[in-house]
C-alpha positions as a LaTeX table, in Angstrom:
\begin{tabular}{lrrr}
\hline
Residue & $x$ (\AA) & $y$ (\AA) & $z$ (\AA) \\
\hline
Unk1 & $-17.63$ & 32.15 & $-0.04$ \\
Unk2 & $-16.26$ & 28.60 & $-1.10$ \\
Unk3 & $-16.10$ & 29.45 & $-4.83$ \\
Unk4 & $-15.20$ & 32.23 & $-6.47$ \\
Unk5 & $-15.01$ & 33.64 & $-10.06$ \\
Unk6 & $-12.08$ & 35.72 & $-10.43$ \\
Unk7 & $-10.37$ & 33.25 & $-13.31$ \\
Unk8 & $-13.74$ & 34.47 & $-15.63$ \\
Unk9 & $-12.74$ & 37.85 & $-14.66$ \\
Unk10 & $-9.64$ & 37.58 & $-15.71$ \\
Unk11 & $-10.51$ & 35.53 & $-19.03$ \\
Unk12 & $-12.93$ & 38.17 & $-20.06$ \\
Unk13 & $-10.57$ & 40.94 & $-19.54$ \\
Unk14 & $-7.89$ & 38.58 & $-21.99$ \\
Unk15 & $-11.03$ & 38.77 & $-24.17$ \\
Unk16 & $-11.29$ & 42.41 & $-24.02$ \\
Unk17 & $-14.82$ & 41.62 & $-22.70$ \\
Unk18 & $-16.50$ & 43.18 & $-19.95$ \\
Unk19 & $-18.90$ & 41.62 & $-17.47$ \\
Unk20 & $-22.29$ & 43.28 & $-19.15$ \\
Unk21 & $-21.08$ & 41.96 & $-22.74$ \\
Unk22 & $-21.32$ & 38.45 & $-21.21$ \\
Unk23 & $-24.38$ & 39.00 & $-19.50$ \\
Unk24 & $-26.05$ & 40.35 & $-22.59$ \\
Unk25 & $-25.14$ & 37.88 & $-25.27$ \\
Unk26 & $-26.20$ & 34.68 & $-22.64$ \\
Unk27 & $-29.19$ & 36.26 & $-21.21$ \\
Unk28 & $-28.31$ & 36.50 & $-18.07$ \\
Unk29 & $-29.92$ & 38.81 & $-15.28$ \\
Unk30 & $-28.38$ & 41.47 & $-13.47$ \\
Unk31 & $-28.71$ & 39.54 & $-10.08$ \\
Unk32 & $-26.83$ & 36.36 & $-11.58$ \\
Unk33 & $-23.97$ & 38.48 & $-12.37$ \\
Unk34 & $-24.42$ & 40.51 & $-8.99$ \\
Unk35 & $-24.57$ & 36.74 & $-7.16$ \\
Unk36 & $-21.54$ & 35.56 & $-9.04$ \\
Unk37 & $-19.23$ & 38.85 & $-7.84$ \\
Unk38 & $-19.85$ & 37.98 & $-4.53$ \\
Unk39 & $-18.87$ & 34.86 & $-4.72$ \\
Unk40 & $-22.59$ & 33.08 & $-4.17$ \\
Unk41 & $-24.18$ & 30.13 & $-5.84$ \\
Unk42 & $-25.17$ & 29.99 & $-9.95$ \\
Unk43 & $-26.66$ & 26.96 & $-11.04$ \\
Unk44 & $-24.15$ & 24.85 & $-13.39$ \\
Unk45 & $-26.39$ & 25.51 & $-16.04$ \\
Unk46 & $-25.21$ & 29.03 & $-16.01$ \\
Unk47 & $-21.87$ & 27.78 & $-15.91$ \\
Unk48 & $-22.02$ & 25.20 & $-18.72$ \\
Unk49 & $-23.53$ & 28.31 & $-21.10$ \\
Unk50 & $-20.70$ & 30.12 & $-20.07$ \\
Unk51 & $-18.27$ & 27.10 & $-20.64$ \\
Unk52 & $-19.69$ & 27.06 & $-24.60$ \\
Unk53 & $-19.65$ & 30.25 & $-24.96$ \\
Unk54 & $-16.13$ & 31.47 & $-24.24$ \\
Unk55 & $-15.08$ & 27.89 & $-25.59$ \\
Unk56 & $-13.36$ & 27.15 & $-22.45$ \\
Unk57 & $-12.94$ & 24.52 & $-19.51$ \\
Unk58 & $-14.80$ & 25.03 & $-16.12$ \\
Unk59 & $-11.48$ & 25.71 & $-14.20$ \\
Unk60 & $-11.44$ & 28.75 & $-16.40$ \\
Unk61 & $-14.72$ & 30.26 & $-15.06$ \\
Unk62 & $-14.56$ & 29.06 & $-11.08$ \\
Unk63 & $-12.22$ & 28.19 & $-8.41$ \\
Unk64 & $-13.36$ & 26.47 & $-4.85$ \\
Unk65 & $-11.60$ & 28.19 & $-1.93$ \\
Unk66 & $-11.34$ & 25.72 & 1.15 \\
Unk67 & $-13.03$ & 26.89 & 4.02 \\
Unk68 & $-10.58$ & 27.85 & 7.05 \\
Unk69 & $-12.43$ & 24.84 & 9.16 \\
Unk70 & $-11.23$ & 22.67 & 6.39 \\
Unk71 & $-8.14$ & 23.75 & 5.74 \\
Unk72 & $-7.38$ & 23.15 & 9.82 \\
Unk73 & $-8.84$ & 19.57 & 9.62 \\
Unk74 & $-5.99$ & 18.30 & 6.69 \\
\hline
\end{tabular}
C-alpha cells in the first residue's frame, strides 16, 4: 500500500463526519470507499471532489508511504 488515507479519516472525524456521510453527499460507491480503507488506488477525480468538498488541500485527504525497497535504496 504506497498511499494511504488516514489524514481524511482523521479530518472527517474533526468534522464530526463519518465515512458513509461522505460517501453519500459525493456519490460515491461502497467499493470506492472499501478500496480507499485499504489503502488501494481512487482515481484523482475522486480525490479532487473530495478536495472541494471538505474545502481542503490534497495532503489533507492522502499520504504516500515509501515502499521498504525504497526506503533501503536512499
Amino acid at each position: 500500500m504506497p498511499f494511504s488515507f488516514k489524514p481524511l479519516w482523521k479530518l472527517l472525524i474533526d468534522k464530526n463526519m463519518t465515512k458513509e456521510e461522505l460517501r453519500i453527499a459525493l456519490k460515491l460507491s461502497p467499493s470506492t470507499i472499501a478500496r480507499m480503507g485499504k489503502g488501494e488506488y481512487i482515481s484523482l477525480k475522486i480525490i479532487d471532489k473530495i478536495c472541494q468538498h471538505l474545502n481542503c488541500k490534497i495532503q489533507e485527504v492522502i499520504e504516500h508511504i515509501p515502499s521498504k525497497e525504497s526506503a533501503k535504496k536512499s
